[in-house]
C-alpha positions in Angstrom: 0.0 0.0 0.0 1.3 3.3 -1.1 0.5 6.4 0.8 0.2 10.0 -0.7 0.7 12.9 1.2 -1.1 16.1 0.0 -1.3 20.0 0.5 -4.1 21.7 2.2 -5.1 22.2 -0.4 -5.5 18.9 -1.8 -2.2 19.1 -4.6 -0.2 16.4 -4.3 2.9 17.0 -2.5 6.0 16.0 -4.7 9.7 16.8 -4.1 9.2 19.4 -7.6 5.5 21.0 -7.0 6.3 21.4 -3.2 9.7 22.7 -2.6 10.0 26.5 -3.4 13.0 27.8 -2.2 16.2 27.3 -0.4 17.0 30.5 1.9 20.0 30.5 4.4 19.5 31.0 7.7 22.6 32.7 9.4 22.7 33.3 12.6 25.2 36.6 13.7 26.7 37.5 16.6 25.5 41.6 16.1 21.8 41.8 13.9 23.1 45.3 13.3 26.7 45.0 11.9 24.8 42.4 9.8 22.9 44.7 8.5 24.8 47.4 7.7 27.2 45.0 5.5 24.0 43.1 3.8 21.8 46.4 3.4 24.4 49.4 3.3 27.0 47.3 1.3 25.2 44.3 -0.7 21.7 46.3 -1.3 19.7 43.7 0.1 16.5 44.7 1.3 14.8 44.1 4.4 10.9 42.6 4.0 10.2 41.2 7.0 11.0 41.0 10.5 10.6 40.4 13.9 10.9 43.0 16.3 11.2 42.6 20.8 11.6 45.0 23.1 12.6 47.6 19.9 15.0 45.4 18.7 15.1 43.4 15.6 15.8 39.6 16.9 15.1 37.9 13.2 15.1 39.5 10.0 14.1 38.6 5.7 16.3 39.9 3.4 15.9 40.0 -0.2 18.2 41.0 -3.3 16.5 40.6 -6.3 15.4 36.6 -6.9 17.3 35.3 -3.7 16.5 35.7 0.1 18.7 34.9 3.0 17.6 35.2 6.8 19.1 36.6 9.8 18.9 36.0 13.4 21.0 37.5 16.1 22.5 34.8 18.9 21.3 35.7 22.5 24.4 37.1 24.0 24.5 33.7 26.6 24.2 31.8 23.2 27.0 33.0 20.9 28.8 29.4 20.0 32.7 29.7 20.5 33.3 28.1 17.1 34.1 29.6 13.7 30.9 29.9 12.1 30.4 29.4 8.0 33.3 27.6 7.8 33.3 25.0 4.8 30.4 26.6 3.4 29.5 29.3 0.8 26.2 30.7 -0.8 26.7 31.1 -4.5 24.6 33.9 -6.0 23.4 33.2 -9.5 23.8 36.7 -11.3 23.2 38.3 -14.7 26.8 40.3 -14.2 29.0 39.6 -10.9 31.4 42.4 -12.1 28.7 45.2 -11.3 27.9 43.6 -8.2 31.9 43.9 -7.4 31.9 47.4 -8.8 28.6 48.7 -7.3 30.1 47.0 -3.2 33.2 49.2 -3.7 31.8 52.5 -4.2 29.3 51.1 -0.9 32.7 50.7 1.0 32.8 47.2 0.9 35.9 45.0 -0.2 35.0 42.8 -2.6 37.5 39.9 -3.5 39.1 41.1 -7.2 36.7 38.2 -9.5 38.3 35.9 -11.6 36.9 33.1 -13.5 36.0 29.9 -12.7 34.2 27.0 -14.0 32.8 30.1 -16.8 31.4 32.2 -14.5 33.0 35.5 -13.3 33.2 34.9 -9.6 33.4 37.7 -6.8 33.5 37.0 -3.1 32.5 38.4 0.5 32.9 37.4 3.6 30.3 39.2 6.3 31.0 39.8 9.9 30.4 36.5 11.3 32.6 35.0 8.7 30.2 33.0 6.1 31.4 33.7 2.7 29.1 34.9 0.0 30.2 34.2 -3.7 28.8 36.5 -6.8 29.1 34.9 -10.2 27.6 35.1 -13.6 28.3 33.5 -17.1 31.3 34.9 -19.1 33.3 33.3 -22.1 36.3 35.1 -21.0 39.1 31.9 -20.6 39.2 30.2 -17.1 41.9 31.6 -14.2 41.2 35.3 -16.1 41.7 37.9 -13.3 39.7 40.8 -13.5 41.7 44.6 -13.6 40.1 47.9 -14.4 41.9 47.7 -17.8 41.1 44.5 -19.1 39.7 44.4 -22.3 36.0 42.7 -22.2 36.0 42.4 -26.1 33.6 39.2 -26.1 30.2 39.5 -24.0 30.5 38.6 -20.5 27.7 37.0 -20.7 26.4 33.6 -22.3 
């Protein structure tokens, strides 16, 4: 016997029709530090939150198709351990090398982007350590390392 599970609303629930989305979930040591690099530097934008006692405990943010959340460690709470270690959130983009341009002039310090695997890749890491990768498709040849005065003759984009 073979048992279906459905939605509440009566669609069946499949692996494809029921997952959405993947968002990380990071949890920071300072909600506002966090901020300021994700919102100030990145551009994401905040859509939801949860606020106690005036201060924001969890937080949504959103930069154009992806999401991540955030959620500040009560100060008992904050592991000793390196967090993000191992682990890094690739962002799927239509042109990494504006993302690198537009976090500089935010005062952020973007790792220079290079490519790999055909993508122009351009890296973060935020306060608490995770690391946050930028990359889009380019035909430029693998190990290229971007400068200001290389010459983008063939479209960085596929």
């Amino acid at each position: 016997m073979t048992t279906q599970l459905t939605t509440e609303n009566g669609e069946l629930a499949t692996g494809f029709s029921n997952v959405q989305q993947a968002v990380p979930f990071f949890m920071v040591s300072n909600i506002e530090a966090s901020l300021r690099f994700y919102i100030d530097g990145l551009g994401f934008q905040r859509t939801n939150q949860w606020i106690v006692d005036n201060k924001i405990r969890w937080c949504w943010l959103q930069l154009g198709g992806a999401a991540l959340m955030l959620q500040e460690y009560r100060a008992d709470k904050i592991p000793s351990n390196k967090r993000g270690e191992g682990v890094s959130v690739c962002f799927q983009c239509k042109d990494a090398l504006a993302i690198y341009h537009e976090t500089r002039t935010r005062g952020l310090d973007p790792r220079t982007p290079f490519v790999g695997n055909g993508l122009w890749v351009t890296a973060f890491t935020d306060p608490d350590g995770y690391k946050l990768e930028f990359a889009s498709p380019t035909t430029a040849p693998e190990e290229t390392v971007y400068s200001n005065d290389l010459e983008l003759s063939t479209p960085t984009q596929k």
